[in-house]
Each structure stands twice: as structure tokens, then as C-alpha cells.
mmJSON file of the N, C-alpha and C atoms, coordinates in Angstrom:
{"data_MODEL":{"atom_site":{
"group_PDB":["ATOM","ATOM","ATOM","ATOM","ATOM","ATOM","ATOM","ATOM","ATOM","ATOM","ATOM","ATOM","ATOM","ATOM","ATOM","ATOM","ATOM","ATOM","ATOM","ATOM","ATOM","ATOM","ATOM","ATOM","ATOM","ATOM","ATOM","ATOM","ATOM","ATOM","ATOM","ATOM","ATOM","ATOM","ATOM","ATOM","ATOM","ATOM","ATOM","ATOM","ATOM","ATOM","ATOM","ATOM","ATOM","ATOM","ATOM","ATOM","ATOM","ATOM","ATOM","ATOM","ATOM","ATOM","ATOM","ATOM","ATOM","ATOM","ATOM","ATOM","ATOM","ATOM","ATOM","ATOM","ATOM","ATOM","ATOM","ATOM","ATOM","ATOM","ATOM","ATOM","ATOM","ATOM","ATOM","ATOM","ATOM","ATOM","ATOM","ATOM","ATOM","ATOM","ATOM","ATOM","ATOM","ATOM","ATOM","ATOM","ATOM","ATOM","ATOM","ATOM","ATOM","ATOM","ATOM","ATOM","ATOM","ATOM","ATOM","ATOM","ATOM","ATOM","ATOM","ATOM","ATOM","ATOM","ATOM","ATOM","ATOM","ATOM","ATOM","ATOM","ATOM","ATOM","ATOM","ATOM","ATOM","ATOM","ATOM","ATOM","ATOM","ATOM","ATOM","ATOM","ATOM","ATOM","ATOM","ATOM","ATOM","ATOM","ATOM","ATOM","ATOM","ATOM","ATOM","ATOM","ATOM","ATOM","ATOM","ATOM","ATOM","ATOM","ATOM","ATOM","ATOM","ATOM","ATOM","ATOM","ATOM","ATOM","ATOM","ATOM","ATOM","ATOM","ATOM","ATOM","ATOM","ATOM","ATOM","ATOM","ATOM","ATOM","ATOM","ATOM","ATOM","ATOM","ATOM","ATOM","ATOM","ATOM","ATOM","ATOM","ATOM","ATOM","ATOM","ATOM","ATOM","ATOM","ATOM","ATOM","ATOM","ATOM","ATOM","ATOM","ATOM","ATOM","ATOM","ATOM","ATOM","ATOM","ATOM","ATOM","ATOM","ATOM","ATOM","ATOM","ATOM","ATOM","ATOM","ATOM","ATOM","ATOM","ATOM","ATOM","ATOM","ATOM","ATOM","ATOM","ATOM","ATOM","ATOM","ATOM","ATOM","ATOM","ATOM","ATOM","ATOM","ATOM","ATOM","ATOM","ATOM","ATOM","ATOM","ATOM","ATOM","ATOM","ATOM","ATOM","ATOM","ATOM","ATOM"],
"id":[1,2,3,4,5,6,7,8,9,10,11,12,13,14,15,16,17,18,19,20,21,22,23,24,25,26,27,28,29,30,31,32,33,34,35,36,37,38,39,40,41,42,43,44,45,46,47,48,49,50,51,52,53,54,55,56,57,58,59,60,61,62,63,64,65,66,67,68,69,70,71,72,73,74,75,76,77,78,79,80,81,82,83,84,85,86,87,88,89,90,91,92,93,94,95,96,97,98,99,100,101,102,103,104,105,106,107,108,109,110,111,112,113,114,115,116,117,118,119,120,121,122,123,124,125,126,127,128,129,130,131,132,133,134,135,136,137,138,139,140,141,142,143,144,145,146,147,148,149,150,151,152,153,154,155,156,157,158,159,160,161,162,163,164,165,166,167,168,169,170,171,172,173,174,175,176,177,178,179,180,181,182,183,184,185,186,187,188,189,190,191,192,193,194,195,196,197,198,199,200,201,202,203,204,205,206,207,208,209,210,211,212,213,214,215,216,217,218,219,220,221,222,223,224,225,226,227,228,229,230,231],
"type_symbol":["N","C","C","N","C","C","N","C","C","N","C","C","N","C","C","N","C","C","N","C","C","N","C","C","N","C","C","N","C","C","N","C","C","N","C","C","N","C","C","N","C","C","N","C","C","N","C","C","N","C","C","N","C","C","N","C","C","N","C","C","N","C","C","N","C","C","N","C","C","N","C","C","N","C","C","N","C","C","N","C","C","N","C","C","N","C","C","N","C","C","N","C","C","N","C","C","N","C","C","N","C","C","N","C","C","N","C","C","N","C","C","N","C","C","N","C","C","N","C","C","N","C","C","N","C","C","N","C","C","N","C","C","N","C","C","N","C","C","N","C","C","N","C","C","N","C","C","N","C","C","N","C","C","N","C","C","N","C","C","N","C","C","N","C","C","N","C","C","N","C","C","N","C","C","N","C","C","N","C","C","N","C","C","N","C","C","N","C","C","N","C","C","N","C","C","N","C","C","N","C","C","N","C","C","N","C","C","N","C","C","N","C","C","N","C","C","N","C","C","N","C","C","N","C","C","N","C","C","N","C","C"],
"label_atom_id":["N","CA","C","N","CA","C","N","CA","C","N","CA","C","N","CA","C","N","CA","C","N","CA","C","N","CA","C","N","CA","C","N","CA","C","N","CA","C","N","CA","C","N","CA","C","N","CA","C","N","CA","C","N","CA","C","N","CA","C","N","CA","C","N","CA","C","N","CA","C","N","CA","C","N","CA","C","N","CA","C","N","CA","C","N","CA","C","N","CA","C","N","CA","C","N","CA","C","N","CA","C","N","CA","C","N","CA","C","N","CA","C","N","CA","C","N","CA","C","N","CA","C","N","CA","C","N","CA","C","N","CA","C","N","CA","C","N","CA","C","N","CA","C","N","CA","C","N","CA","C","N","CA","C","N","CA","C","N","CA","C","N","CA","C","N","CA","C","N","CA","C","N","CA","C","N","CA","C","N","CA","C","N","CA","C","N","CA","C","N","CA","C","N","CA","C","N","CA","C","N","CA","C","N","CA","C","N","CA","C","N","CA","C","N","CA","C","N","CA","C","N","CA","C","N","CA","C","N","CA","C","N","CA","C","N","CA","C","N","CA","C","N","CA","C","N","CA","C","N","CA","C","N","CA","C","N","CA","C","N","CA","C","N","CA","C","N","CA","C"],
"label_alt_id":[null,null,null,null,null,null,null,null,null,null,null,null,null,null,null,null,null,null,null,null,null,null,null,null,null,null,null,null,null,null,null,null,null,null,null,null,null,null,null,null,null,null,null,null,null,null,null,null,null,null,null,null,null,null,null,null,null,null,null,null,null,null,null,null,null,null,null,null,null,null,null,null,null,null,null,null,null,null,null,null,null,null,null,null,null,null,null,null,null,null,null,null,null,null,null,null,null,null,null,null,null,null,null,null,null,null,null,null,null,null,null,null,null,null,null,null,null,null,null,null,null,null,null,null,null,null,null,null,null,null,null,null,null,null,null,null,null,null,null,null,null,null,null,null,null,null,null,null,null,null,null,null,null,null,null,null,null,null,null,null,null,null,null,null,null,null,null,null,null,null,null,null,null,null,null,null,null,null,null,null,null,null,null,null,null,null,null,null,null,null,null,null,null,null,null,null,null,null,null,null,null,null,null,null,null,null,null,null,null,null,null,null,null,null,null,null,null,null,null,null,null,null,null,null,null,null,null,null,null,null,null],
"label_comp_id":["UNK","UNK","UNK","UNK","UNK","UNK","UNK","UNK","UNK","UNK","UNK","UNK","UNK","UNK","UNK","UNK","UNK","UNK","UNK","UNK","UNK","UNK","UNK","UNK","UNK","UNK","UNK","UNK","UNK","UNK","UNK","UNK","UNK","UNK","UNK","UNK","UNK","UNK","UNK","UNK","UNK","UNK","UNK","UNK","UNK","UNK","UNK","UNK","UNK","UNK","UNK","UNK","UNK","UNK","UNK","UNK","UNK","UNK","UNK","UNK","UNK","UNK","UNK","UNK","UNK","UNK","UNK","UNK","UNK","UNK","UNK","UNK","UNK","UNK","UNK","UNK","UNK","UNK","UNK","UNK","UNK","UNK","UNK","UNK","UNK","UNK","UNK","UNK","UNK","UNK","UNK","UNK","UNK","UNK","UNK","UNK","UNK","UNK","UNK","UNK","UNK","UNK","UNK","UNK","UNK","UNK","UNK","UNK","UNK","UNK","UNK","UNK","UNK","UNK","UNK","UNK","UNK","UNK","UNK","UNK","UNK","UNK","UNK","UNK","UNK","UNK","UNK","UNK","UNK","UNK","UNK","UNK","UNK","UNK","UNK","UNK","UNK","UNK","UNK","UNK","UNK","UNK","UNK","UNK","UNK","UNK","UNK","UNK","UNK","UNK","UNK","UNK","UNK","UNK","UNK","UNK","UNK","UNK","UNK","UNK","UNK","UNK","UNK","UNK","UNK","UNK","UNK","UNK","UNK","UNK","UNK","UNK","UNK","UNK","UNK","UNK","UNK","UNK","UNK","UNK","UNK","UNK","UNK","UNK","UNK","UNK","UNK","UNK","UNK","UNK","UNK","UNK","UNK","UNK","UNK","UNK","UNK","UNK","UNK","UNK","UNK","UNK","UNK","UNK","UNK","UNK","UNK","UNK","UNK","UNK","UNK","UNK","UNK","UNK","UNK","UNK","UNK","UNK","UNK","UNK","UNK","UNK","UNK","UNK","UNK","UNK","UNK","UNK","UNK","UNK","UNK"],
"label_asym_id":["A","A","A","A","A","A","A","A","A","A","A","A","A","A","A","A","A","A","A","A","A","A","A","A","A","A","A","A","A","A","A","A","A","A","A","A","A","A","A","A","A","A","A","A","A","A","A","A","A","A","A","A","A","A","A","A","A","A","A","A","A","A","A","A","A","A","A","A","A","A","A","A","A","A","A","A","A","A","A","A","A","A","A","A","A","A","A","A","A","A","A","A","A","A","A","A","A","A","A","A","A","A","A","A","A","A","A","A","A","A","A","A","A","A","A","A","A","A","A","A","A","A","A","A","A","A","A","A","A","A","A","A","A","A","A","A","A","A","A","A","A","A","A","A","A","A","A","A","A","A","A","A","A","A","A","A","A","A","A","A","A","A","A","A","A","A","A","A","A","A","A","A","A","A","A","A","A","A","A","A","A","A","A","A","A","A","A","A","A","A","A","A","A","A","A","A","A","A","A","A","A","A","A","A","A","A","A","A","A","A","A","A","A","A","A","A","A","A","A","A","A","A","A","A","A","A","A","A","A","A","A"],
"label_entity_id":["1","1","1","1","1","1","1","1","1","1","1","1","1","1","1","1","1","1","1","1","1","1","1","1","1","1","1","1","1","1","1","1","1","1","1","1","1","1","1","1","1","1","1","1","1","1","1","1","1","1","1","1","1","1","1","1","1","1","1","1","1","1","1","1","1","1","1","1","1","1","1","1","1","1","1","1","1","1","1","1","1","1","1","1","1","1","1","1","1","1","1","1","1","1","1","1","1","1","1","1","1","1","1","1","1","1","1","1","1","1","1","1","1","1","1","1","1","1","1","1","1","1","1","1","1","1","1","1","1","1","1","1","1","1","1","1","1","1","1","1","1","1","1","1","1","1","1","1","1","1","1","1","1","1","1","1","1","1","1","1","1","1","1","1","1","1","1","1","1","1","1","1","1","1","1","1","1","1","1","1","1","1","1","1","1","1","1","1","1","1","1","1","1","1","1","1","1","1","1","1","1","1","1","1","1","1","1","1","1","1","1","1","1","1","1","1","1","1","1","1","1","1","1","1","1","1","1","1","1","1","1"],
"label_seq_id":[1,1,1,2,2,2,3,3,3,4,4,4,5,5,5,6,6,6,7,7,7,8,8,8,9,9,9,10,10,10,11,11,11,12,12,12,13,13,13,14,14,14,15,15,15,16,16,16,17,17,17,18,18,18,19,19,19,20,20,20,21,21,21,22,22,22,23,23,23,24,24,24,25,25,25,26,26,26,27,27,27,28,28,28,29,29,29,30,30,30,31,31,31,32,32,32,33,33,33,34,34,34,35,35,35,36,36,36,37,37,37,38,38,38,39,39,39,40,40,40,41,41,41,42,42,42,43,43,43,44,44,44,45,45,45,46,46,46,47,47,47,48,48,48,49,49,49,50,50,50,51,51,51,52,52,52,53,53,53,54,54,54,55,55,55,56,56,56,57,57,57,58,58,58,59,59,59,60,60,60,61,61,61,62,62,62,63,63,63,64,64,64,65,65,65,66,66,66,67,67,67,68,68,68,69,69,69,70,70,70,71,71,71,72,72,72,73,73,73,74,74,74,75,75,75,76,76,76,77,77,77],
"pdbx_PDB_ins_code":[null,null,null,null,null,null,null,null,null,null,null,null,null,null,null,null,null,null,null,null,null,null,null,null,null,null,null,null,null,null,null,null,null,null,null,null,null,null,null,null,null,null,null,null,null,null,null,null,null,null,null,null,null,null,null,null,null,null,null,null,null,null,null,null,null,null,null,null,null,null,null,null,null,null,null,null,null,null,null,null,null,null,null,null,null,null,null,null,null,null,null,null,null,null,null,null,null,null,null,null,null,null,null,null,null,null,null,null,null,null,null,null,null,null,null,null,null,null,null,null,null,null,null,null,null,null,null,null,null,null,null,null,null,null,null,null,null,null,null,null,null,null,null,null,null,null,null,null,null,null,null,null,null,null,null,null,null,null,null,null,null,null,null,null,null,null,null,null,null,null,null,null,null,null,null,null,null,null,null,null,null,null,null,null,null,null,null,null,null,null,null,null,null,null,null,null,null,null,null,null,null,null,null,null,null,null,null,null,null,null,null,null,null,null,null,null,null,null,null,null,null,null,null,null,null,null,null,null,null,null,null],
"Cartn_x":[103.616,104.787,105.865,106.602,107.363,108.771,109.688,110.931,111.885,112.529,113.291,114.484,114.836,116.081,116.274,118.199,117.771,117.002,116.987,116.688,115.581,114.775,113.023,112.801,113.531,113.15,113.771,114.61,114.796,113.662,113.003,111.975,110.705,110.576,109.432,109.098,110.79,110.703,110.797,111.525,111.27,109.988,108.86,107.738,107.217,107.346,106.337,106.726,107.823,108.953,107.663,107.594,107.108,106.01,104.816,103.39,103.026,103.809,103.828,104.567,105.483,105.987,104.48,104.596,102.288,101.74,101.369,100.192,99.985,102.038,101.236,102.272,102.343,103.041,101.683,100.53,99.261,99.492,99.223,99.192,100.864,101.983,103.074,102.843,102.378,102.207,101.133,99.931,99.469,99.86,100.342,101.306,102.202,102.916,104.213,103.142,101.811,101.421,100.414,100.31,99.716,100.641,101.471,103.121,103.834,103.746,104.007,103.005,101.666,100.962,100.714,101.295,101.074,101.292,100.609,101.146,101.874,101.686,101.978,103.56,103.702,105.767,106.49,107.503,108.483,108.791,110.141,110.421,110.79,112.112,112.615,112.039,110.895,109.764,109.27,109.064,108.724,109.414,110.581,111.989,111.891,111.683,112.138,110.705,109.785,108.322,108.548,108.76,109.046,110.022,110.987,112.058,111.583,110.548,110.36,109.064,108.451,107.534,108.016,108.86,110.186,110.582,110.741,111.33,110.419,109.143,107.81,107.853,107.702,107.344,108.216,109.336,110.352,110.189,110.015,109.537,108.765,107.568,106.662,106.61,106.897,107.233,108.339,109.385,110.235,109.405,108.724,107.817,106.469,106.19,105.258,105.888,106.578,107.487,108.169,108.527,109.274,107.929,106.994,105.359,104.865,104.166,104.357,105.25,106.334,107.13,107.377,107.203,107.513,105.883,104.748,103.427,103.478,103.919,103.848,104.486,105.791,106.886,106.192,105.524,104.996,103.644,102.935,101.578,100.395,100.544,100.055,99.015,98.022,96.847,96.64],
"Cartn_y":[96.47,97.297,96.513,97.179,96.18,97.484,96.644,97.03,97.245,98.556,99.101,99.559,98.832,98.954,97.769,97.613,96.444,96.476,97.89,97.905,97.623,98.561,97.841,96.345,95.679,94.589,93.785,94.21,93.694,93.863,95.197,95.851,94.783,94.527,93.894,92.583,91.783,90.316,90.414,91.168,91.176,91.388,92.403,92.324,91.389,90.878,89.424,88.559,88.497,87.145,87.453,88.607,89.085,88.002,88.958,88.798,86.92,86.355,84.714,83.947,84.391,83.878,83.928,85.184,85.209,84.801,84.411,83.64,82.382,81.892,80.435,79.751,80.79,80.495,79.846,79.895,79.434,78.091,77.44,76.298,75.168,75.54,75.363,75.014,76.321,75.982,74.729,74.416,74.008,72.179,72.3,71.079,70.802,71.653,71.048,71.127,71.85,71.536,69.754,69.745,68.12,67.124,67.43,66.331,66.421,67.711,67.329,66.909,66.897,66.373,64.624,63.81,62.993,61.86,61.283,60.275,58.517,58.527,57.261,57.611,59.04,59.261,58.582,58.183,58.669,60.105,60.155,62.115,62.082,61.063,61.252,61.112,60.516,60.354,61.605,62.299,63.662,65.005,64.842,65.883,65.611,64.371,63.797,64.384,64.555,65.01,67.077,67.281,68.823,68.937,68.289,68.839,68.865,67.605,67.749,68.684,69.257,70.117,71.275,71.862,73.264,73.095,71.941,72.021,71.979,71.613,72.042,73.178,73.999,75.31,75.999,75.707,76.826,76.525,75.546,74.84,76.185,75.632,76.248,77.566,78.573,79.89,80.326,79.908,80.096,79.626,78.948,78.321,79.781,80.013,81.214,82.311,82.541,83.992,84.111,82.97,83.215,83.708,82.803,82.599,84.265,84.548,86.194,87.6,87.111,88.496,88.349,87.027,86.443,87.433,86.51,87.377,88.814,89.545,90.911,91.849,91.123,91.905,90.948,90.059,89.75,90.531,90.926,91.276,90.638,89.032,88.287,87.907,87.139,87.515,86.041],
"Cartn_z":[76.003,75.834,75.1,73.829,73.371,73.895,74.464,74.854,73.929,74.223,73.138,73.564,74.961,75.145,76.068,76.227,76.913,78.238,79.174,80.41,80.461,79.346,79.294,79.134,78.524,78.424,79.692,80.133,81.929,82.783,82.499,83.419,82.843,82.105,81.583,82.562,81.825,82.603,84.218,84.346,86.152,86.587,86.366,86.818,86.104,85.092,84.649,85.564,85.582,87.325,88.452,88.871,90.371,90.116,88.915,88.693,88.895,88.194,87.722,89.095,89.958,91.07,92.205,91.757,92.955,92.443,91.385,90.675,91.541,91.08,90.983,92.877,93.766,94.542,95.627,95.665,96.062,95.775,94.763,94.381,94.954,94.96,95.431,96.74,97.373,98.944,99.153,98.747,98.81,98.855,97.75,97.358,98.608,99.107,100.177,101.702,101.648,102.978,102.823,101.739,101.503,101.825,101.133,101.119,102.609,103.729,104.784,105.289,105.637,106.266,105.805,104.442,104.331,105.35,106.344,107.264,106.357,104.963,104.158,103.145,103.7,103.236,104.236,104.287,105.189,105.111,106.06,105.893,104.923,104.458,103.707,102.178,101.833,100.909,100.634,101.766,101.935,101.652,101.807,101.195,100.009,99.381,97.729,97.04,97.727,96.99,97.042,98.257,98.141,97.045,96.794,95.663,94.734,94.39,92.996,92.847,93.595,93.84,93.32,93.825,93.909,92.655,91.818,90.522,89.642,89.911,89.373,88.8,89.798,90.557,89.654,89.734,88.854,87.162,87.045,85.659,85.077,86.062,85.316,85.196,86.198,86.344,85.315,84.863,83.494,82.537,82.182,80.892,80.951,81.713,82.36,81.718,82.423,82.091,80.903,80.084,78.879,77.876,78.222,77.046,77.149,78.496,78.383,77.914,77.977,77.724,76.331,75.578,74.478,73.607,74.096,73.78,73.897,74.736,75.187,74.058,73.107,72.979,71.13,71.256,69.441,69.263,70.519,70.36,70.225,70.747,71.092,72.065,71.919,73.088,73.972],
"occupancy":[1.0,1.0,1.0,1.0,1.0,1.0,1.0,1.0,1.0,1.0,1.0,1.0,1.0,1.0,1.0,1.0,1.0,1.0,1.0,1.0,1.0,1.0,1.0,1.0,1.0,1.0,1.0,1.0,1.0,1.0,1.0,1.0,1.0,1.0,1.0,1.0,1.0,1.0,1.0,1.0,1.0,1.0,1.0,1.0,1.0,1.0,1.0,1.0,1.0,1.0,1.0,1.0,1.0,1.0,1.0,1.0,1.0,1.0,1.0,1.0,1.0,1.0,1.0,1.0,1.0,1.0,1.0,1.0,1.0,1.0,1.0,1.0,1.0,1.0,1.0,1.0,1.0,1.0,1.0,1.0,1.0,1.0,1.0,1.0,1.0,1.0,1.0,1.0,1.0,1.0,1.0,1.0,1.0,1.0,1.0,1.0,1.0,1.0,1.0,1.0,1.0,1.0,1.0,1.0,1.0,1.0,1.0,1.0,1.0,1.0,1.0,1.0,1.0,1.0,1.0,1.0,1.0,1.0,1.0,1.0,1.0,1.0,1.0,1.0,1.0,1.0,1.0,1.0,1.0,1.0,1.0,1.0,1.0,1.0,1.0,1.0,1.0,1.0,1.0,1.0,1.0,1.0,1.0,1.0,1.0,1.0,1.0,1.0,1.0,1.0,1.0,1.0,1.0,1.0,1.0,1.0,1.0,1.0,1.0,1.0,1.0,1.0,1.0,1.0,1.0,1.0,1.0,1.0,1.0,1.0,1.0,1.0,1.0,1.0,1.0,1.0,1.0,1.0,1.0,1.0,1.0,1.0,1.0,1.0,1.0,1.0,1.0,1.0,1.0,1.0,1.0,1.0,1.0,1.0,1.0,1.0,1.0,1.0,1.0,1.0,1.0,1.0,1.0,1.0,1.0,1.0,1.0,1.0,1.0,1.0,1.0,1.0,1.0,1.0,1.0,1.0,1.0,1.0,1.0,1.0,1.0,1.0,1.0,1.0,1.0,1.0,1.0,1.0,1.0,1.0,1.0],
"B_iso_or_equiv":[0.0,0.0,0.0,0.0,0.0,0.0,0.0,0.0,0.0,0.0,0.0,0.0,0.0,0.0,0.0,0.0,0.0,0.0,0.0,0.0,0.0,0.0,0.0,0.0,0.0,0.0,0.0,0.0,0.0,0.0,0.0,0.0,0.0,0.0,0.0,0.0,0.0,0.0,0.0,0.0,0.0,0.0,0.0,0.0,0.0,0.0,0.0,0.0,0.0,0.0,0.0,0.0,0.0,0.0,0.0,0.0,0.0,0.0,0.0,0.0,0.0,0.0,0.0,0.0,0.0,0.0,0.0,0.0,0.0,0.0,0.0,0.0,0.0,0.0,0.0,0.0,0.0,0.0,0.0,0.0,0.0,0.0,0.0,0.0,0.0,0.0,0.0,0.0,0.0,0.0,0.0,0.0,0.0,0.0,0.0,0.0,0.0,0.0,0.0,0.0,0.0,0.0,0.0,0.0,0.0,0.0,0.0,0.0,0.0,0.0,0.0,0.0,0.0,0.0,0.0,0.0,0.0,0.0,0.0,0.0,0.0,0.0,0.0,0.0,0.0,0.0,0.0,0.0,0.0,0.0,0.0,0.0,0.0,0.0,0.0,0.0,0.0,0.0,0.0,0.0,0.0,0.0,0.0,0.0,0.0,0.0,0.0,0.0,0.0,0.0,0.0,0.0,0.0,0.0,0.0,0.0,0.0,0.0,0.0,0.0,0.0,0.0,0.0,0.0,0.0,0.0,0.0,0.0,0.0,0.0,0.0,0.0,0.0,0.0,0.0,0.0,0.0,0.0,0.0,0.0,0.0,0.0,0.0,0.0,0.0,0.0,0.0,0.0,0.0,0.0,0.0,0.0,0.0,0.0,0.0,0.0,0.0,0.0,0.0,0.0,0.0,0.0,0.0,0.0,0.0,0.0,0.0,0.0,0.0,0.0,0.0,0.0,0.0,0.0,0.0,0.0,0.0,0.0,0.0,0.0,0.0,0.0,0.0,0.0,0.0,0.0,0.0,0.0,0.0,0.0,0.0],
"pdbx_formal_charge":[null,null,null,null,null,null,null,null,null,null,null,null,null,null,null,null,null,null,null,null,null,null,null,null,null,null,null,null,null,null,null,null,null,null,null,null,null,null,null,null,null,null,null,null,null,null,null,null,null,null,null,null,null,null,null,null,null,null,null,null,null,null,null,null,null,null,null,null,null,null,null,null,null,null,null,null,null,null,null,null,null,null,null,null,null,null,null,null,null,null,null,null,null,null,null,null,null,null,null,null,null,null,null,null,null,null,null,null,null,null,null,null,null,null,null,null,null,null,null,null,null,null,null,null,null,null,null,null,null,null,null,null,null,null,null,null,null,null,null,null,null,null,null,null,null,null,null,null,null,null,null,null,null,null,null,null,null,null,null,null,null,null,null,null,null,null,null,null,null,null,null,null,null,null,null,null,null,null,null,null,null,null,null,null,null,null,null,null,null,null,null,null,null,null,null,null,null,null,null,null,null,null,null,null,null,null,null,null,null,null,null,null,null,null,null,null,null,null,null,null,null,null,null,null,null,null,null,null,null,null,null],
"auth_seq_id":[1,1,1,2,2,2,3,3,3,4,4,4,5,5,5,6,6,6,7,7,7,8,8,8,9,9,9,10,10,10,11,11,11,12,12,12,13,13,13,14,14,14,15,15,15,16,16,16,17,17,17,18,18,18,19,19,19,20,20,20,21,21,21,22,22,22,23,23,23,24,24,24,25,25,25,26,26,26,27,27,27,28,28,28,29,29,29,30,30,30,31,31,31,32,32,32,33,33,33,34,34,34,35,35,35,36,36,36,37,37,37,38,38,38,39,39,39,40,40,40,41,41,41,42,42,42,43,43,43,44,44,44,45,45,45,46,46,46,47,47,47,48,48,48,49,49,49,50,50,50,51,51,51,52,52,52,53,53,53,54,54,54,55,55,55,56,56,56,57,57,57,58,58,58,59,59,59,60,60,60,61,61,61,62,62,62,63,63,63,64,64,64,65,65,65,66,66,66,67,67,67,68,68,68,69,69,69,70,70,70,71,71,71,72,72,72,73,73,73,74,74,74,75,75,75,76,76,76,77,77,77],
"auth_comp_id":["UNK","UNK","UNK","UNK","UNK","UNK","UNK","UNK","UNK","UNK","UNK","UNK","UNK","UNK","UNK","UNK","UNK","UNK","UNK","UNK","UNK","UNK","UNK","UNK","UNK","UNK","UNK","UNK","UNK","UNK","UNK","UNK","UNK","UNK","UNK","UNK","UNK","UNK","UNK","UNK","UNK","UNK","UNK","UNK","UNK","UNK","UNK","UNK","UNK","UNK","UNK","UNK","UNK","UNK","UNK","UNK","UNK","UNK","UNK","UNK","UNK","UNK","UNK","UNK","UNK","UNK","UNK","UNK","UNK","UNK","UNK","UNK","UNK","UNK","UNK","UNK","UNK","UNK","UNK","UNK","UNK","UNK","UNK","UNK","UNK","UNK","UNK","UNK","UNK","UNK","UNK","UNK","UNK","UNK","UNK","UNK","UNK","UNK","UNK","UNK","UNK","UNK","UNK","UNK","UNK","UNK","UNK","UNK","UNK","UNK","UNK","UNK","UNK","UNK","UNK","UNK","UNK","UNK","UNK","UNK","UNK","UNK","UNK","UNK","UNK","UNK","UNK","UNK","UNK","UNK","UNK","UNK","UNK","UNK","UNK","UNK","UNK","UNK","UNK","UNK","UNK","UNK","UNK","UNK","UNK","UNK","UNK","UNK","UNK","UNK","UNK","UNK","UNK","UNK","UNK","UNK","UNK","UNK","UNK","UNK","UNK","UNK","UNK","UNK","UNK","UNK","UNK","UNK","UNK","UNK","UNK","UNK","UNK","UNK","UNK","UNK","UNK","UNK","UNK","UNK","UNK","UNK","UNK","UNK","UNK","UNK","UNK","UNK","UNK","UNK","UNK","UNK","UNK","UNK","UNK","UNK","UNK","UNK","UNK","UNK","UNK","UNK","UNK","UNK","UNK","UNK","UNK","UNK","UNK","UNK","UNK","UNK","UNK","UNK","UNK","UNK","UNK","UNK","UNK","UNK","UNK","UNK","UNK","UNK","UNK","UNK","UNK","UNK","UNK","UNK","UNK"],
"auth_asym_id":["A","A","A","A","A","A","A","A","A","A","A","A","A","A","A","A","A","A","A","A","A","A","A","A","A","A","A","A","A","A","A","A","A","A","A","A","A","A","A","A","A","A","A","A","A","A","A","A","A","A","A","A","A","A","A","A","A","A","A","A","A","A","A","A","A","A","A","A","A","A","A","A","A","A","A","A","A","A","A","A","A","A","A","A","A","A","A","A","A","A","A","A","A","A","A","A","A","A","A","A","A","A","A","A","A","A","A","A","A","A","A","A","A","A","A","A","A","A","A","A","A","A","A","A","A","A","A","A","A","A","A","A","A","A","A","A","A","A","A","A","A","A","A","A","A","A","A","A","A","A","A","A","A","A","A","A","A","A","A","A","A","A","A","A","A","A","A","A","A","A","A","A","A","A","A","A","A","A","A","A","A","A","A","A","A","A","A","A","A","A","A","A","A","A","A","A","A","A","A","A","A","A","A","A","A","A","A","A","A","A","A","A","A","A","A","A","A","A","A","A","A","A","A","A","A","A","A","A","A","A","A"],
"auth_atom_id":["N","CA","C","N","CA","C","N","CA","C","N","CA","C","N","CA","C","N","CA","C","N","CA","C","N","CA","C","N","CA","C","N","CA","C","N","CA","C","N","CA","C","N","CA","C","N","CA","C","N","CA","C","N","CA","C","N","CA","C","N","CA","C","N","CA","C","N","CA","C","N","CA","C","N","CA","C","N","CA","C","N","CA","C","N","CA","C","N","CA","C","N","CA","C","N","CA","C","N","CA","C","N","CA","C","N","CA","C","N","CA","C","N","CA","C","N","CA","C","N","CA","C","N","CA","C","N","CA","C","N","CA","C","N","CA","C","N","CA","C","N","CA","C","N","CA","C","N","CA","C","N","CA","C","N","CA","C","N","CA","C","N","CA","C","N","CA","C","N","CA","C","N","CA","C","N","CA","C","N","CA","C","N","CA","C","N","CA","C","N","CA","C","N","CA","C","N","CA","C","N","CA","C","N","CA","C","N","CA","C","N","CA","C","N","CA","C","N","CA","C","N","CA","C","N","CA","C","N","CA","C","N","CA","C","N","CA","C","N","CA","C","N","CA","C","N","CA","C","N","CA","C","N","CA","C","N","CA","C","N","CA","C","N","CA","C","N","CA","C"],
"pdbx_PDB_model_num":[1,1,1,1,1,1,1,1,1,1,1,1,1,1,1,1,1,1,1,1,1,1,1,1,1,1,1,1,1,1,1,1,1,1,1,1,1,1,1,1,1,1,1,1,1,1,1,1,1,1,1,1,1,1,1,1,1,1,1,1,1,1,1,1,1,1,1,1,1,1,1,1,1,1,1,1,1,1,1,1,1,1,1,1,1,1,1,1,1,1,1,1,1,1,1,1,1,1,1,1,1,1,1,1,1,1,1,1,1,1,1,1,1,1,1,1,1,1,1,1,1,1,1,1,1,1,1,1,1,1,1,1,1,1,1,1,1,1,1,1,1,1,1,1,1,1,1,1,1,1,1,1,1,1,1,1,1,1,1,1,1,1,1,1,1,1,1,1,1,1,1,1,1,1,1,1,1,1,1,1,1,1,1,1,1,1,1,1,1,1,1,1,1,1,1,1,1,1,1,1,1,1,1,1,1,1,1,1,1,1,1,1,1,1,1,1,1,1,1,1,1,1,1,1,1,1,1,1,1,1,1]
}}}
């Protein structure tokens, strides 16, 4: 769908947001249940690994979401 107003193109990126936040919210979790269970962090080793996890996470989900709606709206595969 290429968006032809601005609302469509709001409507676009918000469900690409939803679709790409579930994708890759599996892998995230996964990550912070490793990093708490690590017995060789401290906690505080352990807060400093979740953050940068979370900033992963959002990284990649904007790098995600820009590449799709970007493809979607050039006709790109």
C-alpha cells in the first residue's frame, strides 16, 4: 500500500511498529532472561546488560520499521 495521505501513512507505520515490536520481542526476552539468570554479573553488571539489551531492541525495531515502510511505500521486495 503506498500512502496517500498523511493518516495512511501513520496507519501504515503504526501497524509495521505493532508487527516488528512481536517479531522481534521473543528474542529480547530471551536475552534479559539469560542476563538475569547469569550467576558471573553482579546485579549491577546485570541492570548495565538489560539496558543495553532495551537499546538493542529499540535500535533495531526503528532500523526494522523505517526499512519496511520505506520498501512498502518504493515497492520494494
Amino acid at each position: 500500500m503506498v500512502p496517500r495521505t498523511k493518516k495512511e501513512l501513520s496507519k501504515l507505520v503504526t501497524e509495521t511498529t505493532v508487527d516488528i515490536y512481536e517479531d522481534l520481542t521473543p528474542q529480547l526476552i530471551m536475552l534479559l532472561d539469560q542476563t538475569k539468570h547469569n550467576e558471573k554479573l553482579t546485579e549491577a553488571q546485570k541492570q548495565d546488560e538489560i539496558l543495553i539489551h532495551m537499546m538493542g531492541y529499540i535500535k533495531s525495531c526503528t532500523n526494522e520499521i523505517i526499512i519496511d515502510v520505506l520498501a512498502e511505500i518504493l515497492g520494494l521486495d
